[in-house]
Kinemage of the C-alpha trace (Angstrom):
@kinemage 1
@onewidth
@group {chain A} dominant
@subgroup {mainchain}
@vectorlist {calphas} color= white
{ca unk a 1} P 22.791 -24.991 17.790
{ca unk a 2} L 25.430 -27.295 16.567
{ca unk a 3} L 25.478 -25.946 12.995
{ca unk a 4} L 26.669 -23.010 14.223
{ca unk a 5} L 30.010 -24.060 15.220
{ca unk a 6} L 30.542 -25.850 12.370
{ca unk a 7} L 30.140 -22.435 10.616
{ca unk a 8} L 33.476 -21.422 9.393
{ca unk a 9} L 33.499 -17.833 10.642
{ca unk a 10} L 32.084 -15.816 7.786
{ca unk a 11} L 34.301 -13.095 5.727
{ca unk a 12} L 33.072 -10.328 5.023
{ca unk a 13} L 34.254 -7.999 2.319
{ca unk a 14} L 34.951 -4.120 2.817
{ca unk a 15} L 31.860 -3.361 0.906
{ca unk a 16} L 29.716 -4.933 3.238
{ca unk a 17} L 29.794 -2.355 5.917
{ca unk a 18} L 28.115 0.293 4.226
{ca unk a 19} L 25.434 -2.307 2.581
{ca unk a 20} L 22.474 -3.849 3.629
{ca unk a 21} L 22.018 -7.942 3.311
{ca unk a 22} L 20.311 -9.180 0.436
{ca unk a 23} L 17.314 -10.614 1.477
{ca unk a 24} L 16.430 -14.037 -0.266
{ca unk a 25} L 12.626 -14.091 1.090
{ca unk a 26} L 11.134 -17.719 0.006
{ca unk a 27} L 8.810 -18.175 2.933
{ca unk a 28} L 5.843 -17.206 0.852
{ca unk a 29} L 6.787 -19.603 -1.752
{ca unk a 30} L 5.487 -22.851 0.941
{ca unk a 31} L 2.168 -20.950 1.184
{ca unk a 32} L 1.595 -21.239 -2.888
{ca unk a 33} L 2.465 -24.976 -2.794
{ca unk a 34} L -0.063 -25.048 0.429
{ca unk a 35} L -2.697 -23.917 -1.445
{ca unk a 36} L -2.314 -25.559 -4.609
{ca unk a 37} L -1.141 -29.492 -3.002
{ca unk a 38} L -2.617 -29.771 0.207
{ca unk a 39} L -5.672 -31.989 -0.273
{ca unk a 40} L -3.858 -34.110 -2.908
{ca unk a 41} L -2.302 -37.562 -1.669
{ca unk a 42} L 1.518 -37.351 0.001
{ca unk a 43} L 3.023 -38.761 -2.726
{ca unk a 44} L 2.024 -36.032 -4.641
{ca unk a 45} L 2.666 -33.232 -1.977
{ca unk a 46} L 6.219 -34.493 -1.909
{ca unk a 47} L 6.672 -33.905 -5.825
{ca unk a 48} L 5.183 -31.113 -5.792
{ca unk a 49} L 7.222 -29.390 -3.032
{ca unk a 50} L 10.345 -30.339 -4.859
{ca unk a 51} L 9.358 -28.809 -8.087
{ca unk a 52} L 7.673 -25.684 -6.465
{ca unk a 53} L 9.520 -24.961 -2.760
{ca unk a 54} L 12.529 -26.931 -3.247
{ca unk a 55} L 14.343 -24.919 -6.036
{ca unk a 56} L 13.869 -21.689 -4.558
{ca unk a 57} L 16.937 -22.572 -2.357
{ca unk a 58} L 18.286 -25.799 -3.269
{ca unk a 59} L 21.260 -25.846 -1.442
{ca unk a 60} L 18.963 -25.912 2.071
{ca unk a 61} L 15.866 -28.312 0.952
{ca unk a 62} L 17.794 -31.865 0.451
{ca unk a 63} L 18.254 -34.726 2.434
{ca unk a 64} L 21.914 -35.255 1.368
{ca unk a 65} L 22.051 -32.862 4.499
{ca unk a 66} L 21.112 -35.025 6.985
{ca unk a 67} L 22.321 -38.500 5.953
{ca unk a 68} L 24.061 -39.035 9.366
{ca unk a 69} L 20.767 -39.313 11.406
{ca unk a 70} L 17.769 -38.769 8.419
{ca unk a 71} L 17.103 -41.384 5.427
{ca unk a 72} L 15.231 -39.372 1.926
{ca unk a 73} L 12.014 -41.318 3.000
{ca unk a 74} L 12.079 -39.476 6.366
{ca unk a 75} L 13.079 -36.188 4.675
{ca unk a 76} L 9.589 -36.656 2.784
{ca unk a 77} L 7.744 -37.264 5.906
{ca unk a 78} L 8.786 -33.825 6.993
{ca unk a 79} L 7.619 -32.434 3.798
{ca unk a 80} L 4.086 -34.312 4.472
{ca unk a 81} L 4.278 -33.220 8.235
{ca unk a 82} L 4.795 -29.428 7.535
{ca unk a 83} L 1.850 -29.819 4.973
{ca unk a 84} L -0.439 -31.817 7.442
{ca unk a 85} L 0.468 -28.803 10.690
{ca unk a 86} L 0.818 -25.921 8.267
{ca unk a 87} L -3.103 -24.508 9.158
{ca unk a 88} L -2.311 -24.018 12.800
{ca unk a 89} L 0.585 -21.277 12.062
{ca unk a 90} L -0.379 -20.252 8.577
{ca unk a 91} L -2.153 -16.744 9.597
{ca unk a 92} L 1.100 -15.726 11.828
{ca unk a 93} L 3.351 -17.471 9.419
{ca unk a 94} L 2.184 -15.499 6.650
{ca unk a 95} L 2.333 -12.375 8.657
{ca unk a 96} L 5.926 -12.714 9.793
{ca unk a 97} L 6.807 -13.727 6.537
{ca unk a 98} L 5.355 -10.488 5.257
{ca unk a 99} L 6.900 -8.246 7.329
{ca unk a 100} L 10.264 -9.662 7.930
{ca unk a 101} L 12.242 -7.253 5.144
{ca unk a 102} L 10.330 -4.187 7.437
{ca unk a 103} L 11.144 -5.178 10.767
{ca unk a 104} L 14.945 -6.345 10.109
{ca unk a 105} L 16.790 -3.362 9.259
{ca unk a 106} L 15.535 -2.207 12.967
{ca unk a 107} L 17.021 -5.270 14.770
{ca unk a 108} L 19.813 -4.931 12.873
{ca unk a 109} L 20.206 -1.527 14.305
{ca unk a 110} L 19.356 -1.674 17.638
{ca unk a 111} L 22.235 -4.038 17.683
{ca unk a 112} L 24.583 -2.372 15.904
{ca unk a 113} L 24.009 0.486 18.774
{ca unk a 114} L 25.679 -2.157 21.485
{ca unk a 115} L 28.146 -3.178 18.924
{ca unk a 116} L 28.857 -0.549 16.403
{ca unk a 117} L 31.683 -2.773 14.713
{ca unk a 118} L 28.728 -5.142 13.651
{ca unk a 119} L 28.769 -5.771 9.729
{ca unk a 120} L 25.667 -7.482 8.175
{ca unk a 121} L 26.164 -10.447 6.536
{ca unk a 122} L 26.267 -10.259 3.057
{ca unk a 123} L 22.553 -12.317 2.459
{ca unk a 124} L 19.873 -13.442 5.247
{ca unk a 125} L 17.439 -16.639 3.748
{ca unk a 126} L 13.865 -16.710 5.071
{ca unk a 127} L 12.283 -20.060 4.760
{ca unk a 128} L 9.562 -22.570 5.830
{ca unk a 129} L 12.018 -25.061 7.743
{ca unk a 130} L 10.273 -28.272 7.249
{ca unk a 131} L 10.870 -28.018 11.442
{ca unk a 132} L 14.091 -27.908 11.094
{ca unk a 133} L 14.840 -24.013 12.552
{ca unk a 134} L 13.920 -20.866 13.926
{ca unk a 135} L 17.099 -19.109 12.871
{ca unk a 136} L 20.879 -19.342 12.385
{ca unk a 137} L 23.813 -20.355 10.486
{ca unk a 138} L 24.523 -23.157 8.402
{ca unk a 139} L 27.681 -24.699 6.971
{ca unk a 140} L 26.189 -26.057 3.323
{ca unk a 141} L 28.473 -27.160 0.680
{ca unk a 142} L 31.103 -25.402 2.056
{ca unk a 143} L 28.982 -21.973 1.813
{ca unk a 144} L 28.096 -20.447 5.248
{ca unk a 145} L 24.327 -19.186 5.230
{ca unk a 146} L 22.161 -17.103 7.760
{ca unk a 147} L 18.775 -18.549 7.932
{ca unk a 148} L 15.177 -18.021 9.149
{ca unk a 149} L 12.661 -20.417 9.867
{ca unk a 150} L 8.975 -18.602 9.774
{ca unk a 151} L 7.480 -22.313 10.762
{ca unk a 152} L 9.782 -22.600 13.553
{ca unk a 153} L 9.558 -18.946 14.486
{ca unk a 154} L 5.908 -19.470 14.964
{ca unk a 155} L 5.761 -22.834 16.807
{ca unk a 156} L 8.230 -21.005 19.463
{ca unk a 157} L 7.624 -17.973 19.785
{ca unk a 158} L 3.776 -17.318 18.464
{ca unk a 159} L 3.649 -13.678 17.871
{ca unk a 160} L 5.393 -12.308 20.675
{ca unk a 161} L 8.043 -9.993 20.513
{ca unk a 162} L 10.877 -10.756 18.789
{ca unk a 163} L 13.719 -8.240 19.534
{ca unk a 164} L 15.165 -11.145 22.163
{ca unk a 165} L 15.396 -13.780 19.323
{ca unk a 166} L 16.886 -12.037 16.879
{ca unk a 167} L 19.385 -9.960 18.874
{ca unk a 168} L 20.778 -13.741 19.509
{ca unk a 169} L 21.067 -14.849 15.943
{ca unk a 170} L 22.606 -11.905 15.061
{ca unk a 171} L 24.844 -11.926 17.937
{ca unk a 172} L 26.458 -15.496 16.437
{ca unk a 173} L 27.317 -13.796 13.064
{ca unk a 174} L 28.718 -11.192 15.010
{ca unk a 175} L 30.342 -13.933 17.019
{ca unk a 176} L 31.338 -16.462 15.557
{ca unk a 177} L 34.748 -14.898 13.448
{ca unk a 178} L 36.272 -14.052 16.798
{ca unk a 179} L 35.684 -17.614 18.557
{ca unk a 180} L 36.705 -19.506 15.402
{ca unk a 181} L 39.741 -21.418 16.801
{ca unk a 182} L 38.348 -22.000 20.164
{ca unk a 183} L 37.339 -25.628 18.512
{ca unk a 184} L 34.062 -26.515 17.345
{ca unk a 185} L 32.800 -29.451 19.007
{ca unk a 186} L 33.891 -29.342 23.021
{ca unk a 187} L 31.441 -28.593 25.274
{ca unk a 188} L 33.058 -25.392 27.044
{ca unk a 189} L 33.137 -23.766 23.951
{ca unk a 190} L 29.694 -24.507 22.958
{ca unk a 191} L 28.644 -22.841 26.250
{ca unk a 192} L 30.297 -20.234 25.448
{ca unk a 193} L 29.034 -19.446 22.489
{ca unk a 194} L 24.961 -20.411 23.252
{ca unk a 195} L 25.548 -18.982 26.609
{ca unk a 196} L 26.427 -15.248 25.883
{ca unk a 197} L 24.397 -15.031 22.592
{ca unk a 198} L 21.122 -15.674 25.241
{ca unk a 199} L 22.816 -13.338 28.076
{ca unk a 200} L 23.508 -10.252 25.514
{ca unk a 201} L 20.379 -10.835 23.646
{ca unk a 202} L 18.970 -10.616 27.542
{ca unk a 203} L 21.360 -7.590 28.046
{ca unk a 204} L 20.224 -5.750 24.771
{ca unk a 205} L 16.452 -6.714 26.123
{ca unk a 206} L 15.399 -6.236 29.890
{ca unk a 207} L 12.252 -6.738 29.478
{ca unk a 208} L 12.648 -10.318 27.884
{ca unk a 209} L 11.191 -13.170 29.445
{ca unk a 210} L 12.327 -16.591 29.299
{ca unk a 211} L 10.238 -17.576 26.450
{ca unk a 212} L 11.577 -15.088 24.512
{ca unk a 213} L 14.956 -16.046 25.438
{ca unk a 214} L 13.864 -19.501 24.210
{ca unk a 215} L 14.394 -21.255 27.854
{ca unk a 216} L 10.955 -22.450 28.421
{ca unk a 217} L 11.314 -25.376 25.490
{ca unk a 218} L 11.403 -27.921 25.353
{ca unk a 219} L 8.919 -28.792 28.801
{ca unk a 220} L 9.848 -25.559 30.544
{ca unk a 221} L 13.443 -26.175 30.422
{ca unk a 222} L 14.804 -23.584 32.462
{ca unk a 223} L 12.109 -23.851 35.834
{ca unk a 224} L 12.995 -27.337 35.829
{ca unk a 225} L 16.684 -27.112 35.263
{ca unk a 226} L 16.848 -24.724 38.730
{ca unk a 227} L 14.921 -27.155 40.324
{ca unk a 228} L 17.572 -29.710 39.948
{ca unk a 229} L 20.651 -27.055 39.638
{ca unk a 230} L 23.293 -27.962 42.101
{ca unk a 231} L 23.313 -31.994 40.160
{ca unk a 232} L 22.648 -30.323 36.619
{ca unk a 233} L 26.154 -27.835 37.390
{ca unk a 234} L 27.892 -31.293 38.543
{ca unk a 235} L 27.384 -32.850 35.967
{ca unk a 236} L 27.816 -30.223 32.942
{ca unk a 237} L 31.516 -29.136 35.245
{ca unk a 238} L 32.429 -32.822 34.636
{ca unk a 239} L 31.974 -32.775 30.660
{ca unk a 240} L 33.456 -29.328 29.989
{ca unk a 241} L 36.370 -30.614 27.954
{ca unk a 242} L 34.066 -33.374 26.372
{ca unk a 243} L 33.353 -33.279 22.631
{ca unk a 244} L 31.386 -36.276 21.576
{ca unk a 245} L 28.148 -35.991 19.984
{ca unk a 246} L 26.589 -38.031 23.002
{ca unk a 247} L 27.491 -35.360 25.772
{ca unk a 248} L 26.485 -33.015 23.086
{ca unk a 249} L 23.124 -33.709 22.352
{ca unk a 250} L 22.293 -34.457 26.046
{ca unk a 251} L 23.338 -30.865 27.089
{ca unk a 252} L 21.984 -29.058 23.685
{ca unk a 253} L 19.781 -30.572 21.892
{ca unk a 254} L 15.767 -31.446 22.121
{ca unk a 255} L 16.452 -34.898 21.291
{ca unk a 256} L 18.658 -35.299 24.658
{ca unk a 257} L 18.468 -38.525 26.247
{ca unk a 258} L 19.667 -37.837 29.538
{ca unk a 259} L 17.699 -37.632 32.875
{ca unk a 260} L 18.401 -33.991 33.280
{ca unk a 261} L 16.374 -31.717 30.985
{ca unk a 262} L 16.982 -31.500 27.151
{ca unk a 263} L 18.497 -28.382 26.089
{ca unk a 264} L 19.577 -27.368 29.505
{ca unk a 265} L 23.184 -26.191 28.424
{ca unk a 266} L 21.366 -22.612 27.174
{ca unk a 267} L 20.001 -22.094 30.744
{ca unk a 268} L 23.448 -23.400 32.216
{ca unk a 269} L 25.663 -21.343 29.906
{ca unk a 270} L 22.967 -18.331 30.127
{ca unk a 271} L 23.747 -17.967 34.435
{ca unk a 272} L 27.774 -18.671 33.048
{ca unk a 273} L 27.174 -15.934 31.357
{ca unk a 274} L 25.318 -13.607 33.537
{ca unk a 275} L 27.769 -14.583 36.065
{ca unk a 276} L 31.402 -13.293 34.054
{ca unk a 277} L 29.151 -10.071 33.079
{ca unk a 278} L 28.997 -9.085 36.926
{ca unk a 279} L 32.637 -7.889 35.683
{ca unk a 280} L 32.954 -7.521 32.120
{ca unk a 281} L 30.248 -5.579 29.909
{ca unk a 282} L 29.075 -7.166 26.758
{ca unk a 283} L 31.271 -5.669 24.521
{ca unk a 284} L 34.397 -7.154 26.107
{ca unk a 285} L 33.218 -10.478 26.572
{ca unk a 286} L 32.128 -10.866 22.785
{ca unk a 287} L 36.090 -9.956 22.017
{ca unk a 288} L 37.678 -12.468 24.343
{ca unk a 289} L 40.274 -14.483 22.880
{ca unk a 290} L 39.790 -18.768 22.742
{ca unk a 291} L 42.629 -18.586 24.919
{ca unk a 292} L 40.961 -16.147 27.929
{ca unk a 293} L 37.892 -17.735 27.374
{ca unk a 294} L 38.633 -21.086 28.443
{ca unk a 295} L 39.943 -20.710 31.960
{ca unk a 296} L 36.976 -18.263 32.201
{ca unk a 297} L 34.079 -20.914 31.223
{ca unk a 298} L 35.805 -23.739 33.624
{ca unk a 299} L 36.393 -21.091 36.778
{ca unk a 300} L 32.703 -19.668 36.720
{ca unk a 301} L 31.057 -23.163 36.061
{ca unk a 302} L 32.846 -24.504 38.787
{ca unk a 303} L 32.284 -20.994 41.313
{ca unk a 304} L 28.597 -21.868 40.134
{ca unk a 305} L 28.745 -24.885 41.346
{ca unk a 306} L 29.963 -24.296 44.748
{ca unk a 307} L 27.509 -21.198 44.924
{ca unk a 308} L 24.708 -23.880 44.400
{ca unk a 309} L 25.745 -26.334 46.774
């Protein structure tokens, strides 16, 4: 998730560690526009989510976000599109968002058992995405925020469990302050950071399967990423030090154009991962400096590499 590391790493204040987040919990608010807009024409769906949805966190619904690669007129087709898919997820959607303020403080706690030196962020937002995310940070306005996506929760994970998924999103506030200078756009340091947030969310969950690790999307990323490993290591060893938005998106994102499969850098980074734990526990390879992590990413990729030959 790009947005993460362009997260500056969050401060927390002393006052935080004993408290629990506030809880900004808008999902419901999409359902009430649902029901109230969704047969009327998409002109009128779009005005009506911005005078209904939009204000309940205005810093997250605008298209002024996404200028770089979204115009406002395709920010509005999102708006329609969420409105048009909404009656596939709404029953689970609506559950989730119910029951996310219940089922938090117990994530939150099971993690804080593997990392006691955890502190909660100071609020948690729980949204309908418009697509855009299941769950993690975003730099907005020069504010970092930890959010939830119920749509996107839904779409990916149905209602399976969910200890996996939000072990990792936790794990990256936990994170994230400690890899700060490591530099936020190379592609090492991206596997770093996606890499051991899905290996301790695995550690912190045996029983997890790959879909609850999120490395069957998109197209059953992960199968098909082994089937083509030894090429897929080559080629991910030769753009370590990269940091354009091009290598990027081909390793990270779903809308990779590359051959090799989109999003394969979490699978990739995951066995990096798995691979350094075989002599460091979780807990000391969450405090590694920028500076031992490094050598560390470029020496296992590469032993990978050969091991896959």
């Amino acid at each position: 998730m790009r947005f993460l590391w362009l997260a500056i790493a969050t401060v927390f204040s002393a006052s935080a560690c004993a408290a629990s987040p506030r809880l900004h919990n808008d999902a419901m608010a999409f359902v009430h526009f649902w029901d109230a807009n969704h047969d009327h024409p998409p002109a009128a769906q779009v005005a009506a989510f911005k005078t209904i949805v939009a204000p309940t966190f205005p810093a997250f619904y605008k298209a002024e976000r996404f200028q770089s690669f979204l115009t406002p007129a395709q920010y509005d087709e999102r708006i329609v599109t969420a409105v048009r898919d909404f009656p596939a997820i709404r029953t689970t959607y609506v559950q989730k968002a119910q029951q996310f303020g219940a089922q938090l403080p117990g994530y939150m706690a099971s993690f804080k058992a593997t990392f006691p030196d955890f502190v909660a962020p100071d609020d948690i937002y729980v949204v309908h995405s418009l697509g855009e995310m299941d769950g993690g940070m975003r730099a907005i306005d020069g504010k970092d925020y930890l959010i939830f996506g119920i749509d996107r929760m839904v779409q990916l994970r149905g209602d399976g469990d969910q200890s996996a998924f939000f072990h990792h999103e936790l794990f990256h506030h936990y994170h994230l302050p400690r890899v700060a200078e490591c530099g936020s756009n190379s592609v090492w340091s991206s596997l770093w950071v996606e890499g051991l947030a899905t290996y301790v969310s695995k550690v912190l969950n045996p029983q997890a399967n790959e879909k609850e690790l999120l490395l069957t999307v998109p197209d059953d990323m992960a199968a098909r990423t082994r089937a083509v490993l030894p090429a897929a290591l080559a080629q991910l060893e030769g753009a370590l030090d990269k940091d354009d938005k091009q290598t990027y998106a081909d390793l990270f994102l779903f809308r990779g154009t590359a051959p090799l499969p989109r999003r394969r850098a979490y699978y990739l980074g995951y066995l990096m991962a798995q691979e350094a734990g075989k002599t460091h526990d979780v807990r000391q390879l969450a405090n590694m400096t920028c500076a031992e992590v490094k050598p560390l990413v470029f020496a296992t990729v590469h032993r990978l590499r050969e091991n896959a030959r």
